[in-house]
N, C-alpha and C positions, 0 to 999 in steps of 0.2 A: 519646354523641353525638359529633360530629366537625366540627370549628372547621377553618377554613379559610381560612388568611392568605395564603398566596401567591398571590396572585393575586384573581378579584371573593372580597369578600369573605362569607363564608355559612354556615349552619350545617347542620346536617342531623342525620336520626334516624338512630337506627340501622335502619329499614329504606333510608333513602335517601333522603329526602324532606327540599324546604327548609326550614327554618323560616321564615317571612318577618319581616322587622324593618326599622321602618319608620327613616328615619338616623338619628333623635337613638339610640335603640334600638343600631346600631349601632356609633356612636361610643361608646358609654358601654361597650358589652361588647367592642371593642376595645381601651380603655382598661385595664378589668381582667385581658385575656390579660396582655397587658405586663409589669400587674404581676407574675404566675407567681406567683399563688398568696399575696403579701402584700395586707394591708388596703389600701385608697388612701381618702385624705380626701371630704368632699362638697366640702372646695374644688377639691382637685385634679380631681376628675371634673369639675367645674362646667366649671375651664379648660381641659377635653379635649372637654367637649359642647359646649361653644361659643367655637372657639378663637379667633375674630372677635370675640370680645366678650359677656358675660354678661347676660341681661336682668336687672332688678330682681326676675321671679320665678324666678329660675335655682333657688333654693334650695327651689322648693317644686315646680317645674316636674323637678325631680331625682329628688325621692320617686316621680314619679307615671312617671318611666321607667324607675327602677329595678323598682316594683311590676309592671310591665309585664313588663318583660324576667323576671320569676321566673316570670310565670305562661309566657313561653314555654320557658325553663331548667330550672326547679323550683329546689330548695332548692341546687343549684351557690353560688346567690348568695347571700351570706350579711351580717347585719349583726354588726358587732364593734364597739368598744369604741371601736376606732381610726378608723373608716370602714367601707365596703362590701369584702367580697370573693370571690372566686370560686374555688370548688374545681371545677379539674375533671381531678384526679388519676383519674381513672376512665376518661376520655373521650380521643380521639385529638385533638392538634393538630399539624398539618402542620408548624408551625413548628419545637416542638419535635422532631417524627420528622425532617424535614432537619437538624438540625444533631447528632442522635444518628448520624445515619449519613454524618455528613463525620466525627465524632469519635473511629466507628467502627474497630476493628482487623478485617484484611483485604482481601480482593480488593478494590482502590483505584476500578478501574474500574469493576465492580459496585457498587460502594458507591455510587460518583458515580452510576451511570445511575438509581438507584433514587431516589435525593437530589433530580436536578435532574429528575426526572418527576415531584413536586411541586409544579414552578409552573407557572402556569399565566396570568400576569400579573404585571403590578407587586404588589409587597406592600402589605396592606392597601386593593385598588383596590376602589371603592365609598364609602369612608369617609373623611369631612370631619376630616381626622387634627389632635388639636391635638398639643403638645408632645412629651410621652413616646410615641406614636402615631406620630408622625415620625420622631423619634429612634430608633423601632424597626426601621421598616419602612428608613432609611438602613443601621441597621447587618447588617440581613437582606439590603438590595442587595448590600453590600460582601461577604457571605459568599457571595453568590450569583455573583459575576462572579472570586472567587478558585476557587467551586469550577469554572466555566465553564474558565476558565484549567487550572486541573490536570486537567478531564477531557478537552480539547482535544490539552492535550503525551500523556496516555497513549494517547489513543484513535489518533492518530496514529503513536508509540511501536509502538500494536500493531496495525496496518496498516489499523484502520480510516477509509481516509480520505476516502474518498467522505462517508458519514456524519456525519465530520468536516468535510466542505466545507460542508454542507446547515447542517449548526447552527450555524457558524461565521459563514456566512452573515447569516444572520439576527441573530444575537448582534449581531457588528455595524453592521447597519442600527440597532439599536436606541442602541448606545454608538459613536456613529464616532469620538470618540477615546482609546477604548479601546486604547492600544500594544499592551498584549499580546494581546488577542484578533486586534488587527490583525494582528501577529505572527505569529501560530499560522494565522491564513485565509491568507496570502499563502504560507507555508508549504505548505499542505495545495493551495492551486493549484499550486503548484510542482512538487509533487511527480504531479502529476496530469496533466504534461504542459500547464497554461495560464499559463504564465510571463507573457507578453502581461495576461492579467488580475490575476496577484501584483502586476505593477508598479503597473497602473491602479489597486487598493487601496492600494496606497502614495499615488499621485498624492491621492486623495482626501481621506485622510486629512491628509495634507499641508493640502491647502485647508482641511478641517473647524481643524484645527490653527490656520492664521494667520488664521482670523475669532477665534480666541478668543484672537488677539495671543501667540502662542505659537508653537515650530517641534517638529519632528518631534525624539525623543533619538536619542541615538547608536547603542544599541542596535537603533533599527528602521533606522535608517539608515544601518548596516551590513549587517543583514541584506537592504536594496531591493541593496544592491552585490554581495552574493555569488547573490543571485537574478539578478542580471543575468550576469554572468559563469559561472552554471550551478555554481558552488561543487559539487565532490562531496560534501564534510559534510554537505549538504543532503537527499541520499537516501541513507533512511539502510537498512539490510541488511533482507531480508525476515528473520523470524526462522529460525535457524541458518545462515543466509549471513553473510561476514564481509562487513565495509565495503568501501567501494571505497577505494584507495589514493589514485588522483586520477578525474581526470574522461575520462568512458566519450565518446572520439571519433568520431563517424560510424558505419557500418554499419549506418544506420537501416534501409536495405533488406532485408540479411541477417538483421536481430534481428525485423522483422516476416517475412521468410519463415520462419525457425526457430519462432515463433508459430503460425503459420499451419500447417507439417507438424507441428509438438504436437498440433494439434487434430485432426488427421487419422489418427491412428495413435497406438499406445499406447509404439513405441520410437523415438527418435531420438538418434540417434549425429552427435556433431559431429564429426568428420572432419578432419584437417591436420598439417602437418609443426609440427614442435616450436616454440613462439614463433610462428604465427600470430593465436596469442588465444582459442584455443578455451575454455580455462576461463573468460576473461574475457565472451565473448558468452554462455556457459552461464549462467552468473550474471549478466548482465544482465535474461536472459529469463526466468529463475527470477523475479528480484525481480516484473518486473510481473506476472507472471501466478499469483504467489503464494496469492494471496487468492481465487481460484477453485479451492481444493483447502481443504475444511475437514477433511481427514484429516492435512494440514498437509505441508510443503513442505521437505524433506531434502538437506543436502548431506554426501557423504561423500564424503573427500578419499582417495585410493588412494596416492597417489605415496609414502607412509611405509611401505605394506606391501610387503614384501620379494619378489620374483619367486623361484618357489617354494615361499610359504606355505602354497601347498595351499588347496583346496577349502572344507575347514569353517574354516581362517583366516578366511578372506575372509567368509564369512559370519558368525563372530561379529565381524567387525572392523563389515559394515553392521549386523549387527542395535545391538551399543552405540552406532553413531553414531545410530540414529532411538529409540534408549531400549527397546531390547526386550530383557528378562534372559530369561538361560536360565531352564528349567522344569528340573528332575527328571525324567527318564526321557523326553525328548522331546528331539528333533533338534532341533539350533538352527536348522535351515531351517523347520522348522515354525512354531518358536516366532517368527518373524521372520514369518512368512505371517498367523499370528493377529495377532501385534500392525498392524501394516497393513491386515489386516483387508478389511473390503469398501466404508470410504471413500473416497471419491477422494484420492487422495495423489499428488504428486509423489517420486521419487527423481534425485538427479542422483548421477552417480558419477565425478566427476572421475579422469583420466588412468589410465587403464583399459590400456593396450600393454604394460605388462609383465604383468599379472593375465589377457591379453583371455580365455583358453579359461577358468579360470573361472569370470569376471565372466558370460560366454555364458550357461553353462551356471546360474548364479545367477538371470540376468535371465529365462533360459527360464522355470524351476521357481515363479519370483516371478510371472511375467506370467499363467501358466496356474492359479496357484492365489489371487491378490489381483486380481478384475476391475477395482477401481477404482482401480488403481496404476498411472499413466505413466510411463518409464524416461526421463532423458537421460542419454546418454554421452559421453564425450570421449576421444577415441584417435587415434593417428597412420593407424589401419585401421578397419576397422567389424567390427561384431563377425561377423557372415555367420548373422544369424538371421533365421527367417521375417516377415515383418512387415516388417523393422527399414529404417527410413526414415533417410537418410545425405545431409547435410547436408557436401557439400566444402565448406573454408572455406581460403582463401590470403589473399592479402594484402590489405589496403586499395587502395580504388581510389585508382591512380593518375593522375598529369597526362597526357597527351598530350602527346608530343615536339614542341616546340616552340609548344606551346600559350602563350599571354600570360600574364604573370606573373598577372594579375587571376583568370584562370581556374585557372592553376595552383593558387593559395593556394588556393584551395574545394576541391580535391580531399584528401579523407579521411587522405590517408598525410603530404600536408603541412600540414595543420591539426592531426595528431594531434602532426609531428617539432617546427611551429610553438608549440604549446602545452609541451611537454617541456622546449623549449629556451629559453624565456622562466622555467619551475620552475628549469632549472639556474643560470641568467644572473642568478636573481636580481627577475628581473620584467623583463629586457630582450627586447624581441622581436626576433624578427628581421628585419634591416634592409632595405628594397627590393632592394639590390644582391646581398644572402642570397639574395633568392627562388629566382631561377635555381638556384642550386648548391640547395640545399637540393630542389627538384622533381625534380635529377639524382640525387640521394643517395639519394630514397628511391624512383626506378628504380631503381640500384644497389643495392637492398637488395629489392625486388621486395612493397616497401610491407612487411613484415613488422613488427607490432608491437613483438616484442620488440627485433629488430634497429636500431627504429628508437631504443628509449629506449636501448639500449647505445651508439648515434651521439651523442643527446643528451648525455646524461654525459661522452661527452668533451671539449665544447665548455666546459666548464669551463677546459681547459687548451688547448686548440688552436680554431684557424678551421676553420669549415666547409670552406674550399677546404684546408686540412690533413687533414681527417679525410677527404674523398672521394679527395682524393691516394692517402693510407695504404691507402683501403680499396681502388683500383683495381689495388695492387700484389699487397693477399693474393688479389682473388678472379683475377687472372690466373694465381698460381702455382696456385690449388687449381682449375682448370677440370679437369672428368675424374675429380675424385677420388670423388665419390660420384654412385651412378646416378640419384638425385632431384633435379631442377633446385634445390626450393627446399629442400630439407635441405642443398643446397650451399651455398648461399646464408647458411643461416641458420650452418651450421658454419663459413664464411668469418668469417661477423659474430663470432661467438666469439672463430674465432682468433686475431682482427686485434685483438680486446681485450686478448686472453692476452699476446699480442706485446709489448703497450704497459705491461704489467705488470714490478715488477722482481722478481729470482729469490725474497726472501722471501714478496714479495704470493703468487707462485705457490705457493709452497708451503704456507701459509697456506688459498690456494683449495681446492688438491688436499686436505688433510688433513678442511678440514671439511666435505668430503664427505660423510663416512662416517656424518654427520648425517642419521636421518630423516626428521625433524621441526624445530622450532624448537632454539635453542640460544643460554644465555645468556653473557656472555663471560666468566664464571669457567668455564664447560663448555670455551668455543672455547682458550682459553688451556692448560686440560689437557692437549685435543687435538691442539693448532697444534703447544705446544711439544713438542719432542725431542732430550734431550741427549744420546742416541747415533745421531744422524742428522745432518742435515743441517740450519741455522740456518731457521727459529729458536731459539733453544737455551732459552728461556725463557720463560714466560707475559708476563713483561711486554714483550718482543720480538713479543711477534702482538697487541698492541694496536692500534698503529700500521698494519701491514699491515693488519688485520681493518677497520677506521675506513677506510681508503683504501679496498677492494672495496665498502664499500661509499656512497663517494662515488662509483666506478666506474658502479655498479647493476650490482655481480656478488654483491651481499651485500643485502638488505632489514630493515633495522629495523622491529619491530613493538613499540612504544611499551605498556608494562603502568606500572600505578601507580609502583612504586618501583623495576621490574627491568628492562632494556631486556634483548629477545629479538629474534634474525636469523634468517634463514632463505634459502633458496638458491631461486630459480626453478628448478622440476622440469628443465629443459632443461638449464641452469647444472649444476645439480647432475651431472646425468647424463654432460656433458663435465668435470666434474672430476675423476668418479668414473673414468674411462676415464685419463685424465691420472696418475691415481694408482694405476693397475691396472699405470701400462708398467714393462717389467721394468728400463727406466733409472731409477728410482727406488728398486731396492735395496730391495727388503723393507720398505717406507717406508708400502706398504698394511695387511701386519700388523700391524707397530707402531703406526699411527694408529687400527686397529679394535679391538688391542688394548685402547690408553688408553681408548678409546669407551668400551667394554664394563666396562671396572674401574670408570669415571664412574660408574657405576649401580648397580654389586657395594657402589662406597661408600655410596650415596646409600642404599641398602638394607639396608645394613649394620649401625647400630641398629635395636629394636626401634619401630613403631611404635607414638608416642605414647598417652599414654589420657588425655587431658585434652580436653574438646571442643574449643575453638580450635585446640589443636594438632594434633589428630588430625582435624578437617577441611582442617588446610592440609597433613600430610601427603598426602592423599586427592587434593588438587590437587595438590599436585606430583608426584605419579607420574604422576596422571594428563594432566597436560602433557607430559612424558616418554612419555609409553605409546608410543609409533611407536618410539623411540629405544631404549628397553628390548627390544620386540618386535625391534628389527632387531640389538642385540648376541647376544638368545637366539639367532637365526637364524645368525649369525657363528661364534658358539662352538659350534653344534649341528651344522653344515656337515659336517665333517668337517677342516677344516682348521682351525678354530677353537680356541679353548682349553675344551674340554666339562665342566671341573673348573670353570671360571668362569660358566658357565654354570648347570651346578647350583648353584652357589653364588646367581647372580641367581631362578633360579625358583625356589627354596627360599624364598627372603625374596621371594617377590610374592606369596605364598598370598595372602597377610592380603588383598591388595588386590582379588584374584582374587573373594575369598569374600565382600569387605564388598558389589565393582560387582556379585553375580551374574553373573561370568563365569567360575563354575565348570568347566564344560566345557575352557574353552579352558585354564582353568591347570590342570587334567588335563593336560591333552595333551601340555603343554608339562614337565609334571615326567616323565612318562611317558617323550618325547624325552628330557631329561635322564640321566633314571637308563638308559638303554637305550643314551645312549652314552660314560659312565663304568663304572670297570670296578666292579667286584660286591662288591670287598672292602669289609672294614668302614672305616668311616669316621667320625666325629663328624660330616661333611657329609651322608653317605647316609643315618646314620639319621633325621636329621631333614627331608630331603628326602623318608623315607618316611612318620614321620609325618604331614610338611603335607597330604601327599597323601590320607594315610587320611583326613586333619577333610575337605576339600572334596569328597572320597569323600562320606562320610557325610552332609555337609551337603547333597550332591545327590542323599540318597535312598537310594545303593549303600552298601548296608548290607555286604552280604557281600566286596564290592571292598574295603572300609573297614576292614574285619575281618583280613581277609588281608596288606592293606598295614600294617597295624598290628602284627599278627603279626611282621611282619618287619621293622620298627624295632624295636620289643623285643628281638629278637634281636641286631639286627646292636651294639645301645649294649649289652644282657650283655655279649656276645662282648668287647667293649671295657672291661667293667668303667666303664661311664660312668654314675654314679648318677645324675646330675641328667637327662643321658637314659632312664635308665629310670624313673624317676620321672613324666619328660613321658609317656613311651610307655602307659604305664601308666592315668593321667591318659584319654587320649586314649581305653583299648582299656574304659575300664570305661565310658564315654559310648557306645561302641560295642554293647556287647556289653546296653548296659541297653536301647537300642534296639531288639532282635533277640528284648527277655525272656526273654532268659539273663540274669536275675537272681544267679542263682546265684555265677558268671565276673563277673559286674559287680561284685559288694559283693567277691570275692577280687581284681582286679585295685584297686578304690579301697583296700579295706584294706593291700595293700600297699603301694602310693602314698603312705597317710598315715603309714607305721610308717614309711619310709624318708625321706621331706620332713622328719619330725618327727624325729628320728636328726639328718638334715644340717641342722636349724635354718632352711631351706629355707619362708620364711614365705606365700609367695607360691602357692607348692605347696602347704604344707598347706590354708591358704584353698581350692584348688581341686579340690584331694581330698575334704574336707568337702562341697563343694558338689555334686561329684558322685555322693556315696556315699549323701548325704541321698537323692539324686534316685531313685536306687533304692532307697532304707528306704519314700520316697515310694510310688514303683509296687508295692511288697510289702504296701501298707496301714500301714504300723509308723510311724504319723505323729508320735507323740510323738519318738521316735527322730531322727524326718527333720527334725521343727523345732527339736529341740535343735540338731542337727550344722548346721541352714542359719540358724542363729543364732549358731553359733559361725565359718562360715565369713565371715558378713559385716561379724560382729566384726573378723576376719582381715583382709578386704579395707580394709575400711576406716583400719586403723593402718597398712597402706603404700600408703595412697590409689591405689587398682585399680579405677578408678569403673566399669571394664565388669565387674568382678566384681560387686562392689560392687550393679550394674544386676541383675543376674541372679541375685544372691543373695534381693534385696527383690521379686523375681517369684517367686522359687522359696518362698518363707519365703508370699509371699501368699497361694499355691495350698493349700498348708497351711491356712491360717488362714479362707482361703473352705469347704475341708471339717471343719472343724471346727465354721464355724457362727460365726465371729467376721469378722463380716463388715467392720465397721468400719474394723477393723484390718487385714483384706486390703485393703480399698480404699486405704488412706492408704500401704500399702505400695504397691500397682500403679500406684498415682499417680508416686509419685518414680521409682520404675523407668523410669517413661517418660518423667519429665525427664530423667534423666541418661541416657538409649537417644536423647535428642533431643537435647541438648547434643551427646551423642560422632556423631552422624549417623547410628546405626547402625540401617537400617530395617528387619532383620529384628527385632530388640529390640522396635522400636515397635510392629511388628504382634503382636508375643507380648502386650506392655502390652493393646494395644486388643485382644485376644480374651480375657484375665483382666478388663478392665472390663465386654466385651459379656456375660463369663457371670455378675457380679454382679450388673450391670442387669438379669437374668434371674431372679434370687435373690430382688429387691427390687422386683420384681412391675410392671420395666418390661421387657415381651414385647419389643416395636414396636422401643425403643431397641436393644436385647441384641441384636435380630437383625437389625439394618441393621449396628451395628459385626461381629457374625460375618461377616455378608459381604462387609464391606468388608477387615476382616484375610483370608479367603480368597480375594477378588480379589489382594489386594498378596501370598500365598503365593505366588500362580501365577504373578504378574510377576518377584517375585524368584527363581525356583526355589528355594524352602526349603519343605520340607512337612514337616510337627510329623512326627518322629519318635520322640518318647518316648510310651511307649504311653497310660502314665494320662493325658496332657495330651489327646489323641487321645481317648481313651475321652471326658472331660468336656468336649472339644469339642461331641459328635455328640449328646450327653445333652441339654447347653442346649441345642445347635438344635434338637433333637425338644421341647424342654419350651416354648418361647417358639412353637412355629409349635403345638403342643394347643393355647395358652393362645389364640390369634390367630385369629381370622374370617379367611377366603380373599385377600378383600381387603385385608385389616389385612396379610397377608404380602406382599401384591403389593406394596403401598405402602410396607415395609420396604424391599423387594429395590427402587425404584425411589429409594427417597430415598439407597440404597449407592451406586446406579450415578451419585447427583449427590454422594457426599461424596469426597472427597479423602483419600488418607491425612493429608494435610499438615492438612486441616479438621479430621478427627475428630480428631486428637492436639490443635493449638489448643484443643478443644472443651472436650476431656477436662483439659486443664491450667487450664483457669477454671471449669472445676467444681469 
């Protein structure tokens, strides 16, 4: 049966049908939910059935409802020792299923939407509630208006806010002095463009408030202030958009025509000189119109990839920005076309003029092969494609020459110089007498955005009537100097910064150029400082300048938990980059790209962690870095670069290459490498040949893998370098066990382990065993194979190697699943995949969940075994890793043939449909509480 508290209160069969119960009826079998299953007295029921007051025949009047209610229950109700009670362990009660699924682990928002589609009214509504009945249905409110509250901030959170406005709504009618729901409604108006009605839910609540002799807290009455004032914290980034830094100024016209030609065509290109704002309105229009692309809404930022990257750069730089891994044996342009797929999705591609004939030719081959994919671009040009719909954008509208101050402030370029200038002052605006000069200022800057907030900034230290002075002197000297009115302009406004700078600030500027990305100020101080150059001479000498640029706004702090990281306006950038290109500077550019590039050689330099926390914050900090690394490769791979340092950085990024699935590109990049260092032997080449054969291999290219392996073997002989031959070895017997050239595989591991085992080499022998097993494995010689992959995890384990360690207790289970000791592979496959889930390592996990989906095959669950097989072969083909060990391969295709005999037509549809709903991240959760 199923009991039903939230809301009238009622019971029902299990076909669906009420039961009717007349009130005392009901209050008595509300009573005993409450209890959960302990005994309750006849007194205590008495004073639940009649919480008004008891008649003299209450006690007899008791029997005759309890008798009642059995015959509509049955034996649920039971008599005891103690009192009356009720089991109905068997039966649903809403009550209980709400607070199991707020209690719940997982998708929060899910959780909540299932939770609160449980009530359905007040709790307990129907029923003359005496004490403990009350006392229930209070603390069932209080659970229900906290979970209202957290599904409110997620639902919001994840853009759903319309939905959010509608429930919120109503919430509050019901609780008007509810703060936080208050809270969260005014919010979700806000965001929704009805600020005018945020406020009016304040005003209300205010009133509901001082009838109950009480006033509004600080917390909502802050948040009616920063509603009023348009606070940018307040919208907050569609997902994969950052934040706004402050608040988005005018340009409502423009942000609705750029809306308006979206919907009209599939490419639009925003258009303008450097510092008119284009990235800024890109991302404004992105956020709102987010939520009408359920294929989901992309930005990828270009200005880190280096002019020259080439073609497939650029495209695996967009496919990891939208989460698309290479595949094996397929073009990364493909692999980027499928994952995009035929949703409707947004792509935006910020600052596209140095990339444009790529990005074209990208946007052409994406447009013609994902229908339901719409392009924005941003470029100082358009890209000159068919379709492509070009959006000029220049500067904010300005005043009219001698227009009334009154009018003047409304206009766009001084509301936007007016708000900047009041951020730098402190919260001072500016004063009537301001207005004038300030409407002439940003004439003279021709309303340019960026121009306007590098004006701003310096009214920290000077007047406005200073700063139009200064600026009337540079753009008189620089008339003529370039052929585009407003890149004159916009170069003016630079210069006249630069001007105002003193020689270290400059040099400081110029150096951390060479930055492509973010950079934090143990990086900037690296790179600022030069003891055989020109002052600064020392890291802690470019503090100080570096903290001034960026009081300037030539410099951007982007605020992380414990690390402050900067960053350069692409514009900025681009003129300090040039500033540090002139040949007055004396060699000042290599040196700076030099230091760059070593920054990363270090950071690379040890081995990547194997502990999970640390080897996932490895993982983040490359990959914060990844533009900056990408543009030293680029440096040292030039030809003018240092190509020794180079190979040295793509040598040590394999690991990173191989963990993101972006095998392809760190090919390419070691390939670049060794092609342009020279051929001799090296301790560097051979193991830059190495890495190359594992991502070789691990994407497939078996015989590439084979050959490159070949010739690190060689190149560490020729060396006499054992612990290289050892790796090479290692590496060529994986290879070769893949290809079933068994044969080559167990003489390439045997040597491995006779020479590890020689040099005491403990880490090696562990991985010699492990690999050597693996081909005793593929030969059948399983006794053999589980000795050696029990002695190798022995190994791994006394110099805690937890990814050996992981792969040794997968390898040792596959064993133990053919043999028939099933238990025992499970309890192995299990920990493999905690510690594959600890260290982050998703190709691990998917190896886990395909040794569980083919035990759950074993143990005569079809259905299960073959929803996990193709959920591990969806995550193969997202990660590009395809099983290449042949027995793994062979006892893959076995279970799925065995589980889809075992399964009716529909039994397999229903597999393949509950994959396409589990997540990697689920099925692993799954698997680990099992």
């Amino acid at each position: 049966m199923r009991f039903e508290l939230l809301g009238p209160f009622r019971v029902r069969t299990p076909a669906g049908a009420d039961v009717p119960l007349p009130p005392r009826h009901r209050a008595l079998l509300a009573a005993l939910l409450v209890a959960d299953g302990h005994p309750m007295s006849a007194e205590r029921l008495v004073a639940e059935v009649w919480p008004d007051g008891a008649p003299a025949t209450a006690a007899s009047a008791l029997q005759v409802y309890v008798s009642g209610l059995r015959k509509a229950i049955g034996d649920r109700l039971r008599t005891t020792q103690a009192g009356y009670l009720l089991d109905v362990a068997g039966d649903t009660v809403d009550a209980r299923e709400f607070e199991r699924l707020l209690s719940s682990a997982g998708d929060r928002l899910v959780l909540l939407d299932e939770a609160l589609a449980l009530w359905h009214g007040p709790a307990f509504d129907g029923v003359a509630a005496g004490p403990a009945v009350h006392a229930a249905a209070a603390r069932l409110t209080e659970l229900l208006l906290a979970a209202r509250r957290e599904w409110g901030g997620l639902a919001l959170a994840a853009g759903r806010t319309g939905e959010a406005t509608a429930e919120l709504t109503g919430w509050v009618a019901q609780h008007p002095a509810s703060e936080p729901l208050v809270a969260l409604l005014m919010l979700a108006l806000h965001r929704t463009g009805r600020t005018a009605e945020a406020l009016g839910v304040f005003a209300r609540t205010e009133s509901a408030l001082a009838d109950l002799g009480t006033r509004a807290g600080a917390e909502l009455a802050t948040l009616a202030e920063a509603v009023r004032r348009h606070d940018p914290t307040l919208t907050p980034p569609a997902p994969g958009l950052p934040g706004g830094r402050n608040r988005f100024i005018g340009r409502r016209a423009e942000l609705d025509r750029a809306i308006t030609l979206l919907g009209t065509g599939r490419l639009l290109t925003v258009a303008g000189p450097g510092g008119c704002g284009k990235t800024r309105i890109s991302y404004e229009m992105t956020r709102e119109v987010a939520t009408e692309y359920p294929g989901g809404a992309y930005v990828v930022e270009l200005a880190g990839l280096a002019a020259g990257s080439g073609a497939e750069a650029l495209t695996a730089h967009v496919a990891a920005a939208v989460g698309a891994r290479e595949a094996a044996g397929v073009p990364i342009a493909e692999t980027l076309n499928r994952h995009l797929g035929s949703d409707r999705a947004l792509l935006l591609l910020d600052n596209c003029e140095h990339v444009r004939a790529d990005v074209a030719a990208l946007v052409h081959g994406l447009l013609a092969a994902c229908p339901g994919v719409r392009v924005v671009t941003t470029s100082r040009e358009p890209l000159g494609l068919p379709g492509e719909i070009v959006l000029p954008l220049g500067g904010l509208a300005l005043p009219a020459p001698g227009a009334p101050a009154r009018e003047a402030a409304r206009s766009d370029a001084v509301r936007l110089l007016a708000d900047r200038v009041a951020a730098a002052r402190g919260g001072t605006p500016l004063s009537a007498a301001e207005e004038p000069v300030a409407a002439e200022l940003c004439r003279r800057l021709d309303g340019l955005p960026l121009a306007l907030e590098l004006a701003a900034a310096r009214l920290r230290a000077l007047s406005l009537t200073e700063v139009v002075s200064r600026l009337d002197r540079r753009l008189d000297l620089l008339v003529g100097q370039l052929p585009e009115g407003r890149h004159r302009t916009m170069r003016a406004a630079i210069d006249w910064g630069h001007d105002l700078l003193d020689e270290p600030q400059r040099i400081v500027l110029r150096r951390l150029s060479v930055f492509a990305g973010g950079f934090d100020l143990a990086s900037a101080q690296q790179v600022g400082a030069d003891p055989d150059g020109k002052a600064p001479h020392t890291g802690d000498a470019v503090l100080d300048p570096l903290l001034q640029l960026v009081d300037r706004s030539l410099l951007e702090r982007t605020a992380t938990t414990d690390v402050s990281r900067y960053r350069m306006i692409e514009t900025i950038r681009e003129y300090a980059a040039e500033r540090l290109a002139d040949e007055s500077t004396d060699g000042e550019s290599a040196r700076a790209r030099s230091r760059h590039a070593q920054l990363w050689a270090d950071l690379l330099a040890p081995p990547p962690p194997v502990e999970g926390p640390a080897h996932a914050a490895w993982l983040a900090t490359v990959g914060a870095e990844y533009d900056n690394i990408r543009a030293a490769l680029l440096w040292t791979l030039d030809g003018d670069g240092d190509a020794e340092l180079g190979l040295t950085i793509a040598a040590a990024m394999w690991w990173y290459w191989w963990i993101t699935g972006r095998m392809l590109e760190g090919r390419s990049w070691l390939g670049r490498a060794l092609e342009a260092t020279p051929a001799e032997a090296t301790p560097l080449r051979g193991r830059a040949l190495r890495v190359a054969a594992s991502l070789a291999r691990n994407s497939g290219d078996l015989e590439a893998a084979r050959a490159l392996g070949e010739q690190g073997l060689a190149t560490f002989r020729s060396l006499n370098d054992r612990a290289g031959v050892i790796a090479a070895l290692n590496n060529l017997s994986i290879t070769a066990q893949g290809q079933s050239d068994f044969a080559a595989s167990l003489a390439y591991g045997n040597e491995s382990l006779h020479l590890a085992a020689e040099d005491g080499n403990a880490r090696a022998v562990a991985a010699a065993q492990n690999n050597t097993a693996g081909t005793l494995r593929c030969m059948g010689r399983l006794d053999e194979a589980s000795a050696l992959f029990t002695l190798a995890l022995a190994g791994f384990r006394d110099i805690t190697e937890r990814r050996g360690e992981a792969a040794a207790l997968a390898n040792l289970s596959i064993v133990d699943r053919r043999l028939g000791r099933l238990t025992a592979s499970r309890t192995g496959m299990i920990e493999s995949l905690r510690l594959y889930t600890e260290l982050e390592i998703a190709e691990g996990q998917v190896d886990a969940i395909e040794g569980l989906a083919q035990l759950a095959i074993l143990e005569a669950r079809p259905a299960e075994g073959l929803t996990l097989l193709a959920v591990a072969e969806r995550e193969r083909s997202t990660l590009g890793a395809p099983i290449f060990t042949p027995d793994e391969a062979a006892d893959r295709d076995a279970a799925e043939s065995a589980a889809r005999t075992a399964l009716t037509s529909s039994d397999i549809a229903a597999a393949y449909r509950s994959a396409t709903a589990t997540s990697l991240t689920a099925a692993v959760e799954a698997a680990l509480r099992s």
